[in-house]
DOVOMAR-35962 format. One line per 8 residues: number of its first residue (from 1); for each residue x, y, z of C-alpha. Coordinates in steps of 0.05 Angstrom, whole numbers, plus 5000, padded with zeros to 4 digits. Layout:
N
NUM	X Y Z ~ ...
//
This chain:
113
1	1376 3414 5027 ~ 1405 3399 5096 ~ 1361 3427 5160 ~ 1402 3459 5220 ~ 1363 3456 5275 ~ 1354 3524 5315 ~ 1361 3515 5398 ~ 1353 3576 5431
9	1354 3569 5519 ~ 1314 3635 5550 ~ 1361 3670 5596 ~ 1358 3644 5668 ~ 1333 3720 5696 ~ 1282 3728 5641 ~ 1234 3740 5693 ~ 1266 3803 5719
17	1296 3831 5641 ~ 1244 3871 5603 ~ 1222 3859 5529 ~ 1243 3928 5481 ~ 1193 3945 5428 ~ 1222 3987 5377 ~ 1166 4012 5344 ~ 1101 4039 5375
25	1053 4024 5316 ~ 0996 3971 5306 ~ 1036 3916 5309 ~ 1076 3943 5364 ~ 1030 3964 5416 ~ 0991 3900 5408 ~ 1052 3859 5416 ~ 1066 3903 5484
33	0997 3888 5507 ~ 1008 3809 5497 ~ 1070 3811 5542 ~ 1044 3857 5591 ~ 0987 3817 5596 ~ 1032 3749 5614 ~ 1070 3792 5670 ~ 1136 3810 5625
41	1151 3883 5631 ~ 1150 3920 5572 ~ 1193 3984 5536 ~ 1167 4017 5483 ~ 1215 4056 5431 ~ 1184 4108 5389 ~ 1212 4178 5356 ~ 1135 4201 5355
49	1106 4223 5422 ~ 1033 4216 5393 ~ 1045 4141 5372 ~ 1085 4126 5442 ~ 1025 4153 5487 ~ 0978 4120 5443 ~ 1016 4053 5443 ~ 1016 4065 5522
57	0942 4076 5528 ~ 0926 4013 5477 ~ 0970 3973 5520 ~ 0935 3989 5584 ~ 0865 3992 5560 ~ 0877 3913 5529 ~ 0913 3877 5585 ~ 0863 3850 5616
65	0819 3836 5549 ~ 0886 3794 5523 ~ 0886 3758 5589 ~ 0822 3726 5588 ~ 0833 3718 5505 ~ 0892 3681 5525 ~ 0879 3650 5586 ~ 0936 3680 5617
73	0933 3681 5695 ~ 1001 3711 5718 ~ 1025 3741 5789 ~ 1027 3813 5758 ~ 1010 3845 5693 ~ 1075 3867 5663 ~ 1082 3956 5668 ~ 1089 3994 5595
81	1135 4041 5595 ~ 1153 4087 5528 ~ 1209 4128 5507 ~ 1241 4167 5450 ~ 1305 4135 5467 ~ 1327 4075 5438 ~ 1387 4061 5485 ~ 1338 4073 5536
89	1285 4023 5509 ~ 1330 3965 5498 ~ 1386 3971 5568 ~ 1380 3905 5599 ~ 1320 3872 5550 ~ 1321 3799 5544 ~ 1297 3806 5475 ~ 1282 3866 5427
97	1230 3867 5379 ~ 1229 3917 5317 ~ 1196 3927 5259 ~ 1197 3972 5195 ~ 1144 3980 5139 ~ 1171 3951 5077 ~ 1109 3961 5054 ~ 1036 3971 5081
105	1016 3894 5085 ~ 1085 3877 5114 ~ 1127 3887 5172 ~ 1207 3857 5182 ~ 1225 3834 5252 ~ 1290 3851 5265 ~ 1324 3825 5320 ~ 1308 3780 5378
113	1358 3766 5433
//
């Protein structure tokens, strides 16, 4: 079996692009909080308002926790925002994280940019 090497270079204004969740569950709201917490800003896509103000209210409440778990020390913690519109979630995102249940021990990631 031949190996192809996979080279991926981060866009050059990473630092000012936000990261789109699509998906405000478990997974999802703990993912936000780890990129928050290293100073990326985060969007958070969700059709359920209950699941997109608790993914907002995880997020904030763990920053700080993931920071020192981490040992992160950025300039800024990254802001959470939610919304119930995709299009919304994912203008100008350097990279989109999504996930569906396939079942209830797994999740598929489905795109990163």
């Amino acid at each position: 079996m031949r190996e192809f090497p996979v080279t991926y270079t981060l866009p050059p204004d990473v630092d000012q692009r936000p990261v789109a969740i699509d998906g405000a569950g478990t997974l999802g709201r703990r993912i936000a909080a780890v990129y928050a917490a290293g100073g990326s800003d985060v969007r958070i896509f969700d059709v359920s308002a209950g699941q997109r103000q608790a993914a907002r209210d995880y997020a904030g409440a763990h920053i700080s926790g993931t920071q020192q778990a981490l040992g992160l020390h950025p300039e800024r913690a990254g802001r959470v925002e939610v919304t119930d519109r995709l299009q919304d979630a994912v203008a100008g995102a350097w990279m989109i994280v999504g996930f569906r249940r396939r079942s209830l021990r797994k999740a598929r990631i489905l795109a990163w940019i």
